[in-house]
N, CA, C and O of each residue as an XYZ file, in Angstrom:
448
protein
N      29.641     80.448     14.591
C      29.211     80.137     13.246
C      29.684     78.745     12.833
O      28.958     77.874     12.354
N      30.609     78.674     13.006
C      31.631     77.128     12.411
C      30.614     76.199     13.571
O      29.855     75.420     12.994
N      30.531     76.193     14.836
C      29.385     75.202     15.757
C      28.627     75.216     14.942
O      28.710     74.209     14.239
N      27.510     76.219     14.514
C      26.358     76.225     13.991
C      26.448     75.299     12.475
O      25.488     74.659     12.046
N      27.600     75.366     11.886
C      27.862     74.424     10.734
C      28.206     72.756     10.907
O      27.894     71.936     10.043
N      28.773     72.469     11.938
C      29.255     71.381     12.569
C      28.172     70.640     12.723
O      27.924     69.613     12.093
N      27.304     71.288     13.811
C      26.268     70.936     14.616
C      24.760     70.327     13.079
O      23.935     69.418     13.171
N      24.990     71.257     11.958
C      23.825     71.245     11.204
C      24.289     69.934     10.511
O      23.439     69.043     10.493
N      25.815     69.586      9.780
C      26.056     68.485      9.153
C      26.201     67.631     10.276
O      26.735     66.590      9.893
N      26.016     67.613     11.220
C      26.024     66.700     12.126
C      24.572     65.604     12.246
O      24.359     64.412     12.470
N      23.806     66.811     11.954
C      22.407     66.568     12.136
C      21.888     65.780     11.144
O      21.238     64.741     11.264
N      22.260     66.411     10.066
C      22.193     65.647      8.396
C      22.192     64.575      8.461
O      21.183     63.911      8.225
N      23.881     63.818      8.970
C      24.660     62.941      8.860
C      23.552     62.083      9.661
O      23.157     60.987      9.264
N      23.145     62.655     10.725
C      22.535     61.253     12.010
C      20.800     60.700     11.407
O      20.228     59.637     11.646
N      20.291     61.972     10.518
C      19.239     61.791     10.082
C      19.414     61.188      8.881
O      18.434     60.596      8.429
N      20.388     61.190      8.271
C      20.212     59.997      6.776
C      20.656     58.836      7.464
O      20.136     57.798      7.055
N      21.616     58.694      8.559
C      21.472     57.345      9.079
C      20.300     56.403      9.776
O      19.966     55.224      9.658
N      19.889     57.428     10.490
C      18.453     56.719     10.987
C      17.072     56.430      9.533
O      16.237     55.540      9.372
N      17.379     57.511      8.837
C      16.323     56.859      7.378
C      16.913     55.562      7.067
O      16.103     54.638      7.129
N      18.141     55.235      6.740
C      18.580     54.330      5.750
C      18.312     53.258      7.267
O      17.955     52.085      7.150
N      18.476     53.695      8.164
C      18.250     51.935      9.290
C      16.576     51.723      9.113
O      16.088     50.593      9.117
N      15.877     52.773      8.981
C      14.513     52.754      8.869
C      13.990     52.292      7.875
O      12.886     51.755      7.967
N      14.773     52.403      6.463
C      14.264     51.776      4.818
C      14.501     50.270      5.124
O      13.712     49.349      4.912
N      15.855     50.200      5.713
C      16.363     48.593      6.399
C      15.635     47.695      6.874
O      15.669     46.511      6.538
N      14.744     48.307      7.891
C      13.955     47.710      8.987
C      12.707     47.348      8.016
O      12.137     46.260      7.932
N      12.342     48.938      7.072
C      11.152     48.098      6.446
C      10.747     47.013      5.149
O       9.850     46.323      4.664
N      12.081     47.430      5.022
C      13.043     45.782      4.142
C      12.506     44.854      4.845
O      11.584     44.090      4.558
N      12.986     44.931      5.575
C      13.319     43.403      6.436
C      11.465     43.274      7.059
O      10.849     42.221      6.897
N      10.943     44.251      7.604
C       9.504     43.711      7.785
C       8.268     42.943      6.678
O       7.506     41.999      6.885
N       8.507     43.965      5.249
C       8.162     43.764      4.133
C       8.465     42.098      4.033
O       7.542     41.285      4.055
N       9.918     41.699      3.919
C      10.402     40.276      3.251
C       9.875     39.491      4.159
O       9.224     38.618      3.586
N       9.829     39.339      5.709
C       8.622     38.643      6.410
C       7.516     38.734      5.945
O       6.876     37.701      5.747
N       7.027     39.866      5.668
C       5.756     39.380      5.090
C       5.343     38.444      4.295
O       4.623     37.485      4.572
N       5.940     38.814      3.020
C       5.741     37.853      1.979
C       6.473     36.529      2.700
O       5.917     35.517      2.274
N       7.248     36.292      3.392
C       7.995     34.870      3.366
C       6.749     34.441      4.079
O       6.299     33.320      3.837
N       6.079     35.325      5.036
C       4.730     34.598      5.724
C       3.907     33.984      4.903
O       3.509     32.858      5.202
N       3.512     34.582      3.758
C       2.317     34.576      3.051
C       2.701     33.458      1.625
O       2.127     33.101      0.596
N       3.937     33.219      2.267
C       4.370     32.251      1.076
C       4.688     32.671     -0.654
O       4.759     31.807     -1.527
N       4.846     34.080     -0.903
C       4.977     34.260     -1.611
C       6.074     34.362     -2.505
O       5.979     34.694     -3.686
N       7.218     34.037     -1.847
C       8.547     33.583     -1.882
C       8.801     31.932     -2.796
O       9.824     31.383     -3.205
N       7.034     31.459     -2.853
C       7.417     29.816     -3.249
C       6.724     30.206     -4.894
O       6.602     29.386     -5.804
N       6.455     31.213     -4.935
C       6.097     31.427     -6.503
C       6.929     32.454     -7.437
O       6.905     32.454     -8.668
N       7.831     33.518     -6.427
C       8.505     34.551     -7.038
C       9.843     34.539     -6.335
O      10.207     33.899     -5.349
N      10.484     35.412     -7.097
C      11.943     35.771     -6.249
C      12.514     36.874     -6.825
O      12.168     37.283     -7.933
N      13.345     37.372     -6.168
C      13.920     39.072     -6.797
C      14.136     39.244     -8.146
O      13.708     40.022     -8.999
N      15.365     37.777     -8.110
C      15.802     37.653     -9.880
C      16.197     36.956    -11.081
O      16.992     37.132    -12.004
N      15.009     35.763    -10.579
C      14.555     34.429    -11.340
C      13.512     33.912    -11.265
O      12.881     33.530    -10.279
N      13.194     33.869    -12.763
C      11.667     33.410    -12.609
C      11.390     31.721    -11.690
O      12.223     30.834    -11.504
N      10.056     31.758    -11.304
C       9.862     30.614    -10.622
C       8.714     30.159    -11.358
O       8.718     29.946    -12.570
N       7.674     30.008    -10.543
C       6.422     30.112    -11.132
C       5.719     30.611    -11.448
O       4.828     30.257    -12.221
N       5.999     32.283    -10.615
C       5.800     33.243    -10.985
C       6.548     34.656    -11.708
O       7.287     34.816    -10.736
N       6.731     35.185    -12.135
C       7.475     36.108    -12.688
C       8.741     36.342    -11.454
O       8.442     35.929    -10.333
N      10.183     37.011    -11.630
C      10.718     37.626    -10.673
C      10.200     39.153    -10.700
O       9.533     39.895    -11.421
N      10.976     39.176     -9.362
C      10.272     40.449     -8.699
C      10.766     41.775     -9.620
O      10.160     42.815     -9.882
N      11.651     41.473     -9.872
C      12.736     42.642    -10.961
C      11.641     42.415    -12.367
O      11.658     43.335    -13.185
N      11.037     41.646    -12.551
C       9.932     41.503    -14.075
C       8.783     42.287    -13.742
O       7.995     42.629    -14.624
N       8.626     42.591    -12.569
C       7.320     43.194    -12.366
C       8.027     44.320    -12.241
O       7.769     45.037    -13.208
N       8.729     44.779    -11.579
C       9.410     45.975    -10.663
C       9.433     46.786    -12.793
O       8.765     47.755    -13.154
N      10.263     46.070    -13.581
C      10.312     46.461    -14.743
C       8.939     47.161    -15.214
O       8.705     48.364    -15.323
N       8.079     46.029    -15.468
C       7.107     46.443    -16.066
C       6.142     47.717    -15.585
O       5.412     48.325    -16.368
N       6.276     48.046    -14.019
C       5.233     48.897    -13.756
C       5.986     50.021    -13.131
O       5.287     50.994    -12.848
N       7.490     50.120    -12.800
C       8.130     50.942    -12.609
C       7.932     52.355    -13.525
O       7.853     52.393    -14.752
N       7.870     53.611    -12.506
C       7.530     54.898    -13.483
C       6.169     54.869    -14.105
O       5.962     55.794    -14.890
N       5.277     54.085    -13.945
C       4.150     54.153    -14.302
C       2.624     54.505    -13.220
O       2.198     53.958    -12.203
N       2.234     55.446    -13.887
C       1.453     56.207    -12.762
C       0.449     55.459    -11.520
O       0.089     55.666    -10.361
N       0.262     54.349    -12.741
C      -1.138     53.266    -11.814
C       0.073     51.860    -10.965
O      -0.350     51.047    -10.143
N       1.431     51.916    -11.413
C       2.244     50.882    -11.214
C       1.608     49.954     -9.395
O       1.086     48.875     -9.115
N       2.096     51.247     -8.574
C       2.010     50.692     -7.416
C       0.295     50.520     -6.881
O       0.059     50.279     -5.697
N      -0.908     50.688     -7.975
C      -2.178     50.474     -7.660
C      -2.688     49.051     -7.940
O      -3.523     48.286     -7.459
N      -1.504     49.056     -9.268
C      -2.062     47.680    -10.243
C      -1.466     46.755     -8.994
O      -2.278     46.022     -8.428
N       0.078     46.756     -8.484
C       0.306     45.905     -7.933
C      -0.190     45.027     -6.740
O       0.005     43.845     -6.456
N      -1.365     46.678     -5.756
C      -1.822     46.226     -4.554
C      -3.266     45.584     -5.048
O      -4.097     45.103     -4.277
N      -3.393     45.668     -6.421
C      -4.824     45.332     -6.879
C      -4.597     43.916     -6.810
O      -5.481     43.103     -6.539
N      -3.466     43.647     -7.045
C      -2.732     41.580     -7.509
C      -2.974     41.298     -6.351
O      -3.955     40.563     -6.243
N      -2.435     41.605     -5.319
C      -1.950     41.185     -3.944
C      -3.028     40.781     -3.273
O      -2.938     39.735     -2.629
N      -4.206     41.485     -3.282
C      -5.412     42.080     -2.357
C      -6.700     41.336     -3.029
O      -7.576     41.134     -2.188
N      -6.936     41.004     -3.980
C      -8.308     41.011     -4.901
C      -8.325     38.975     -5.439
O      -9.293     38.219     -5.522
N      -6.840     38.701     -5.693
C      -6.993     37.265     -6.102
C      -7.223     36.975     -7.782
O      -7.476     35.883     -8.291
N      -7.079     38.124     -8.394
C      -6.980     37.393     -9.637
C      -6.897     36.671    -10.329
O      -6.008     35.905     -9.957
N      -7.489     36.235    -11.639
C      -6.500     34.844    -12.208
C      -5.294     35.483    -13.232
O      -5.312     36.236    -14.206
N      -4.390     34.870    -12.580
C      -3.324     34.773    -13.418
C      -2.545     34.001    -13.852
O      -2.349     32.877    -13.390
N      -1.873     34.593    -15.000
C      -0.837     33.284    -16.579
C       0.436     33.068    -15.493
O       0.902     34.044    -14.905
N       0.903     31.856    -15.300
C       1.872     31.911    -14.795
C       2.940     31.651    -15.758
O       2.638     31.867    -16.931
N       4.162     31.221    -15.511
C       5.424     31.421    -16.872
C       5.117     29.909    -17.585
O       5.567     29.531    -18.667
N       4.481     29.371    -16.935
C       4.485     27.879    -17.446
C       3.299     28.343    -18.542
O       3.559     27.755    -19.592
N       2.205     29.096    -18.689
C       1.514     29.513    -19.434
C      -0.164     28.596    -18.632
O      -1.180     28.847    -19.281
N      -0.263     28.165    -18.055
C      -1.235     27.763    -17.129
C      -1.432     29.103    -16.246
O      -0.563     29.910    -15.915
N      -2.915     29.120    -15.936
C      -3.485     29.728    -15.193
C      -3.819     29.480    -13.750
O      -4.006     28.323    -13.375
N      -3.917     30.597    -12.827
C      -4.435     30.247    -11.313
C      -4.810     31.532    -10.743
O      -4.377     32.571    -11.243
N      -5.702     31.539     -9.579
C      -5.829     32.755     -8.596
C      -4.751     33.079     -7.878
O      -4.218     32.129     -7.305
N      -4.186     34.313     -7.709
C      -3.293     35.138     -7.315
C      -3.503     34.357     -5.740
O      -4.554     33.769     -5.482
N      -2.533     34.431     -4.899
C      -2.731     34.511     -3.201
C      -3.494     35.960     -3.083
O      -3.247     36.928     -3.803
N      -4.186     35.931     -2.338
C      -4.458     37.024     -1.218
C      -3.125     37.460     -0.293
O      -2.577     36.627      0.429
N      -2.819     38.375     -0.354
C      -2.184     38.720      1.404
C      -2.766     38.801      2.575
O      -3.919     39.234      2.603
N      -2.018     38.352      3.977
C      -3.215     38.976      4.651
C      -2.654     40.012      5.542
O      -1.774     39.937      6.399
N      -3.394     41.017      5.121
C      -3.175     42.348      6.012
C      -4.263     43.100      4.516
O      -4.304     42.866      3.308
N      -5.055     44.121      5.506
C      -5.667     45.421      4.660
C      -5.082     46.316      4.884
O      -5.195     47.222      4.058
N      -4.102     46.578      6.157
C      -3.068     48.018      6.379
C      -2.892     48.733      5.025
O      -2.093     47.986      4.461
N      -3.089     49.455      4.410
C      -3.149     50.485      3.327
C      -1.465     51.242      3.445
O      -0.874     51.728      2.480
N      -0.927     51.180      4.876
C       0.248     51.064      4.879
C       1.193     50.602      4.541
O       2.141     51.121      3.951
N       0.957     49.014      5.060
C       1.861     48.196      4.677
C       1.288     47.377      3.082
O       2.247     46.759      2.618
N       0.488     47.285      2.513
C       0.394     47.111      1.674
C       1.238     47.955      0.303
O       1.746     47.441     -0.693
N       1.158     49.414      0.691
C       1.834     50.196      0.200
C       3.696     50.086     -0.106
O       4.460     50.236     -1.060
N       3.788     49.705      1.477
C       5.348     49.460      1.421
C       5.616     47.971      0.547
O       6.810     47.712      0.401
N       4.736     47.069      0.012
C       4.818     45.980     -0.003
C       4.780     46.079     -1.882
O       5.294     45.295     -2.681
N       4.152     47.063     -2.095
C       4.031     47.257     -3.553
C       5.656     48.176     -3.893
O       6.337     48.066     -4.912
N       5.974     49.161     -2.535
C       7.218     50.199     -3.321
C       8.245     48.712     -3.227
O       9.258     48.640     -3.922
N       7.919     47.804     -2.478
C       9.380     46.721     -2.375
C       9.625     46.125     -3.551
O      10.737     46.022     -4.069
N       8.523     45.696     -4.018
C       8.439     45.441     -5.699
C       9.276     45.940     -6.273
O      10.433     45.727     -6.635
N       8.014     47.161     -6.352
C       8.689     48.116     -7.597
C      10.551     48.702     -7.369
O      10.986     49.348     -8.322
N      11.264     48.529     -6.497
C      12.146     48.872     -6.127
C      13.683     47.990     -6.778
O      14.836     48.363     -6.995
N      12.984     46.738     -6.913
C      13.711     45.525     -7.077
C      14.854     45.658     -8.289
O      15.575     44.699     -8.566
């Protein structure tokens, strides 16, 4: 019985470690992305640039049902948008359609 308890928090223990190296990894794939796509030269986690920080968006659409739709709608579609200077421009495109990684790219946001 005591094995069978050992063995189960054992299991626990190795499986929240491999999630948290796995949230890590898709950290770290996510922030390539954007550093690819240059989106790093208009935003940043937690100062505005030219574009809002990432924590201003993460705010605004956090807990909100459409949050992570509105965000892949920015990313994907090219919008025009107000930047902080109050001038306008088209959003970047990303490039990738992965519905995957687009996904992870909106929870990185919202996470901030």
């Amino acid at each position: 019985m005591k094995s069978t308890i050992k063995l189960s928090a054992l299991l626990l223990l190795a499986s929240t470690a491999l999630a948290s190296m796995n949230a890590y990894a898709d950290d770290a794939d996510t922030e390539a992305l954007l550093r690819k796509n240059g989106c790093f030269k208009c935003h940043a986690v937690d100062k505005t640039k030219k574009g809002p920080a990432y924590k201003k968006v993460a705010a605004k659409y956090k807990g909100k049902a459409d949050g992570e739709e509105h965000i892949i709608k920015q990313i994907t579609t090219g919008p025009k948008v107000k930047l902080e200077d109050g001038t306008e421009e088209e959003h970047k495109i990303i490039e990738t359609k992965d519905p995957a990684t687009l996904k992870s790219v909106a929870q990185w946001i919202l996470t901030r």
